[in-house]
C-alpha positions as protocol buffer text, in pm:
chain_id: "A"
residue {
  index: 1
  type: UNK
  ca { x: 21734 y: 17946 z: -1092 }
}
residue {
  index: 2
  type: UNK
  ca { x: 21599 y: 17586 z: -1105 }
}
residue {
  index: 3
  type: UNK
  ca { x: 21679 y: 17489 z: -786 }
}
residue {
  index: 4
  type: UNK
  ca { x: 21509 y: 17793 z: -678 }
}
residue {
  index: 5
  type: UNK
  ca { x: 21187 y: 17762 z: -816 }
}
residue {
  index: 6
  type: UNK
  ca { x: 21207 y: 17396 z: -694 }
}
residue {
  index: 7
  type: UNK
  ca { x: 21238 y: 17495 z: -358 }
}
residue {
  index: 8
  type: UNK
  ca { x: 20958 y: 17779 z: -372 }
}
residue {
  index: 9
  type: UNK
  ca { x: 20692 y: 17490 z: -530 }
}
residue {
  index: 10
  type: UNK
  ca { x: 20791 y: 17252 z: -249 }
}
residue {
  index: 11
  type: UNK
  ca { x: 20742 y: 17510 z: 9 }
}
residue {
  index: 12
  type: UNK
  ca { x: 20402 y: 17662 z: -194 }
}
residue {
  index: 13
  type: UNK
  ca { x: 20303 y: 17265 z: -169 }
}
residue {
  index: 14
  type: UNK
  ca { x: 20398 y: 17208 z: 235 }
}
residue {
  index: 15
  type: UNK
  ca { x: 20236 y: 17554 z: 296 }
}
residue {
  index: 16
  type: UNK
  ca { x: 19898 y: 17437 z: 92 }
}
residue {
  index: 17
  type: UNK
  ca { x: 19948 y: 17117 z: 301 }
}
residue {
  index: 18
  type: UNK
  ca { x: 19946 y: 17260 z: 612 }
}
residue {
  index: 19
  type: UNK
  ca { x: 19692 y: 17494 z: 596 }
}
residue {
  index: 20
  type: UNK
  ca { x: 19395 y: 17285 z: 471 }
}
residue {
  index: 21
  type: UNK
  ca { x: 19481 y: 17070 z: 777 }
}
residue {
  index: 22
  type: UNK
  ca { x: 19461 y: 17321 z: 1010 }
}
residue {
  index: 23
  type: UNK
  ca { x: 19065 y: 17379 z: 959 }
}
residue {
  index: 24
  type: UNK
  ca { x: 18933 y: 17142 z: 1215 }
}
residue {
  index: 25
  type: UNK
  ca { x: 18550 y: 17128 z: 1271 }
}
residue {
  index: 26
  type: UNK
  ca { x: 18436 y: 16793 z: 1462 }
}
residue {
  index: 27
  type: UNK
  ca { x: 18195 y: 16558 z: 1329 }
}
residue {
  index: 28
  type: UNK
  ca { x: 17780 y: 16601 z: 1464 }
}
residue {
  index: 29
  type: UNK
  ca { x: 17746 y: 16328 z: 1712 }
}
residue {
  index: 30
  type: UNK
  ca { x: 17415 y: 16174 z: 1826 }
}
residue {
  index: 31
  type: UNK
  ca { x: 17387 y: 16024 z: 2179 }
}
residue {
  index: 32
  type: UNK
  ca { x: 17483 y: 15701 z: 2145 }
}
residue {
  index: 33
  type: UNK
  ca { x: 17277 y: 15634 z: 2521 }
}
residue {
  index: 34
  type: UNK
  ca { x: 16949 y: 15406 z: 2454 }
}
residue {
  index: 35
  type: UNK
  ca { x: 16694 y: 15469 z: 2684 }
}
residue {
  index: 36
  type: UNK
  ca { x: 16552 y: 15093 z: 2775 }
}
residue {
  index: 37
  type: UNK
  ca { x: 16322 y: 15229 z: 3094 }
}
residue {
  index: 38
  type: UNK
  ca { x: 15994 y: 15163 z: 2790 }
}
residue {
  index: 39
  type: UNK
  ca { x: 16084 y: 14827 z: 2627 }
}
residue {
  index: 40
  type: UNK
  ca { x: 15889 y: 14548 z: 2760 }
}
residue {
  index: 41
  type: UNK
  ca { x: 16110 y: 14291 z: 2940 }
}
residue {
  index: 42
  type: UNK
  ca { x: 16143 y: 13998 z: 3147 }
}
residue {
  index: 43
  type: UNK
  ca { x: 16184 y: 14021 z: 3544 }
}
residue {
  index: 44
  type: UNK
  ca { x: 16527 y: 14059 z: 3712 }
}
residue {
  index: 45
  type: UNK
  ca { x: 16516 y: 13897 z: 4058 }
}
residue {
  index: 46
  type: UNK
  ca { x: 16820 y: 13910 z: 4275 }
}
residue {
  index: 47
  type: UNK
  ca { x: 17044 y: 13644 z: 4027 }
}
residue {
  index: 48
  type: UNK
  ca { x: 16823 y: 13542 z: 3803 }
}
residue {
  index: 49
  type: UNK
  ca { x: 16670 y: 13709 z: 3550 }
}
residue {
  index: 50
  type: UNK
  ca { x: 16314 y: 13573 z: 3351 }
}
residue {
  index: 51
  type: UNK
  ca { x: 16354 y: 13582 z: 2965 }
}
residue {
  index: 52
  type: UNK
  ca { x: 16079 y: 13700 z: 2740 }
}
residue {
  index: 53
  type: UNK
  ca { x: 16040 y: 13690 z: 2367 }
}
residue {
  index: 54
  type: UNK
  ca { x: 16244 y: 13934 z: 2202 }
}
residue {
  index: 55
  type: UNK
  ca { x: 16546 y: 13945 z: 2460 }
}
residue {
  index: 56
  type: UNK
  ca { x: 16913 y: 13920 z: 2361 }
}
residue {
  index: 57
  type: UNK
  ca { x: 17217 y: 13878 z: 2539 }
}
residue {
  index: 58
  type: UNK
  ca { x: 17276 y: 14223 z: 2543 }
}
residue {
  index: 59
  type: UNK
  ca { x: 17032 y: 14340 z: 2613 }
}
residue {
  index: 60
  type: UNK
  ca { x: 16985 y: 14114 z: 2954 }
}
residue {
  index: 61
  type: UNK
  ca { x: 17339 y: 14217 z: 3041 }
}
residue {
  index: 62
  type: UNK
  ca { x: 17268 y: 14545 z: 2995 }
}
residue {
  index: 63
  type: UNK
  ca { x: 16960 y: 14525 z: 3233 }
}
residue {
  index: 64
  type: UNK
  ca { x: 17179 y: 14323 z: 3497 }
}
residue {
  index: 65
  type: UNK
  ca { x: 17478 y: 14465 z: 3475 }
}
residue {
  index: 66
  type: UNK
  ca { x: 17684 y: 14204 z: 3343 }
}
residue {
  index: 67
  type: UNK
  ca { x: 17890 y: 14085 z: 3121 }
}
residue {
  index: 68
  type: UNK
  ca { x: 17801 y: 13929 z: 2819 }
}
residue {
  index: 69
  type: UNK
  ca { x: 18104 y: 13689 z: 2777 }
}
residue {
  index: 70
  type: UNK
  ca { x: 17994 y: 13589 z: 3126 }
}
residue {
  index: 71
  type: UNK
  ca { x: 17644 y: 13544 z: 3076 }
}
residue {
  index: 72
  type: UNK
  ca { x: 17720 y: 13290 z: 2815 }
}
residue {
  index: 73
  type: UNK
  ca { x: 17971 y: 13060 z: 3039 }
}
């Protein structure tokens, strides 16, 4: 009888297990696109590109299509 009701809770336990995984609802995601076509920034010429105040290296490599690793050898 004790082996029985052992099996029964393990099974009550999997069961339990399994069914509050099966419930899947995904996360709210935001668009994680920026929109740069407002910000103020320096002049891209051909290859090379005019810094202004405020500019990072990501953000210039973003605007010329680069990388940043390669912007910075």
């Amino acid at each position: 009888m004790s082996k029985l009701l052992r099996h029964i809770g393990i099974s009550f336990v999997l069961a339990a297990g399994l069914v509050g995984c099966a419930a899947h609802s995904p996360a709210p995601v935001s668009s994680l696109k920026k929109d740069y076509s407002s910000v103020e920034r320096g002049s891209y010429r051909g290859s090379y590109y005019e810094v202004k105040k405020g500019d990072t290296l990501y953000f210039i490599a973003y605007v010329t299509d680069k990388d940043v690793n390669d912007l910075v050898r």
